[in-house]
Kinemage of the C-alpha trace (Angstrom):
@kinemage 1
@onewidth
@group {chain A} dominant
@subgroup {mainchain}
@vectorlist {calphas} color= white
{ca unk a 1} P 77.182 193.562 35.083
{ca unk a 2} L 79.070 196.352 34.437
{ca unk a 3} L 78.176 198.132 38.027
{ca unk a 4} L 80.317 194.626 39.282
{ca unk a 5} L 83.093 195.668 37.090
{ca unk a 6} L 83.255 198.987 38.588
{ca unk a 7} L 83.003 197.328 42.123
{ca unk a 8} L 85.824 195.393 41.562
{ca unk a 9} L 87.889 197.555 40.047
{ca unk a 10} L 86.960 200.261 43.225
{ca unk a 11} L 87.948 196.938 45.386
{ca unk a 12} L 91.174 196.519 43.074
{ca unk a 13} L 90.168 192.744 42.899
{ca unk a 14} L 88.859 190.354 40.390
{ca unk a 15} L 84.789 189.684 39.687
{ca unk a 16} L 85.917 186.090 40.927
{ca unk a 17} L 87.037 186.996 44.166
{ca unk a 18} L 84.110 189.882 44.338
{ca unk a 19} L 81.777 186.914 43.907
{ca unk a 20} L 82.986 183.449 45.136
{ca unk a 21} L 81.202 182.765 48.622
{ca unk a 22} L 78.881 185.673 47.634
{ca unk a 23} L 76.280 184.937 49.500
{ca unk a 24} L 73.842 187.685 49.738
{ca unk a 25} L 69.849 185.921 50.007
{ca unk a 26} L 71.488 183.304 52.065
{ca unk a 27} L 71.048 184.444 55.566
{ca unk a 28} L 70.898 181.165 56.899
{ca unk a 29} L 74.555 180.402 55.748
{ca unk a 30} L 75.652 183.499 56.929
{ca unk a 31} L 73.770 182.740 60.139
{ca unk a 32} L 75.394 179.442 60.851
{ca unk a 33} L 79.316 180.767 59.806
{ca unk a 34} L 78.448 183.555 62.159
{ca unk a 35} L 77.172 181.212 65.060
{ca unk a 36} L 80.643 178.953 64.197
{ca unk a 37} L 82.884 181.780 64.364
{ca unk a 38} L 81.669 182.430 67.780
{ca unk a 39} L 81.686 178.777 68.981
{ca unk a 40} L 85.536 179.081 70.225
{ca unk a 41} L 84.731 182.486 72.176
{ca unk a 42} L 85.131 184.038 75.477
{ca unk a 43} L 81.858 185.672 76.733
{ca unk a 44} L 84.659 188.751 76.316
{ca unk a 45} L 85.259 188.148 73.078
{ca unk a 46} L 81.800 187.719 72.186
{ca unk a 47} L 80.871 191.050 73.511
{ca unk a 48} L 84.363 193.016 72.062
{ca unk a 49} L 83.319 190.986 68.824
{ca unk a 50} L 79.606 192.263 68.848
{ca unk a 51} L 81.049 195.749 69.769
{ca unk a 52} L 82.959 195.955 66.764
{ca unk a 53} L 80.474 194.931 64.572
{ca unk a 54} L 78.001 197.213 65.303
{ca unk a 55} L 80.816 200.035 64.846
{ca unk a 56} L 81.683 198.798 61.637
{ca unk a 57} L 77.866 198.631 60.785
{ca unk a 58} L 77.429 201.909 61.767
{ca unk a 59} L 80.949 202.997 59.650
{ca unk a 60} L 79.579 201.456 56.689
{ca unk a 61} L 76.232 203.083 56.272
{ca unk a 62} L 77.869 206.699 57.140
{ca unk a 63} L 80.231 206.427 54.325
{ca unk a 64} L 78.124 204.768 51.713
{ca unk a 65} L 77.955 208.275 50.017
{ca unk a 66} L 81.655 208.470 49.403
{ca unk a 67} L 81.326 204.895 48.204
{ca unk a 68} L 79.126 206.333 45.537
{ca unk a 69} L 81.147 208.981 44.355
{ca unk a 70} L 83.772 206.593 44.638
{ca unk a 71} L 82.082 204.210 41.922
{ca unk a 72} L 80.995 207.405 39.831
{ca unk a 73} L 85.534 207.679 38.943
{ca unk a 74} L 85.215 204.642 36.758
């Protein structure tokens, strides 16, 4: 619990809005808002869409270290 507390406090947000629509073990939900977000898509901006992602993917596990020693402050 208390890792959650330092998350959100890193986040400067509240555990509610840290955890409402948390949906972690549900792939299948993330899956379909995923599939829904794309339903109103170009075939361009599915692909500058997918692009992005995989940037951001890519951005995210890079910098998970300074996340940590982020978290390590509080």
């Amino acid at each position: 619990m208390q890792i959650l507390v330092t998350i959100a406090q890193a986040l400067e947000v509240s555990l509610d809005e840290l955890l409402v629509g948390n949906q972690v073990k549900n792939l299948a939900e993330y899956s379909n808002e995923v599939a829904r977000l794309f339903e109103d898509c170009s075939s361009y901006e599915k692909r500058v869409l997918f692009e992005m992602l995989v940037a951001m993917k890519s951005v995210i596990r890079d910098n998970k270290e300074l996340l940590r020693k982020e978290l390590e402050k509080f």
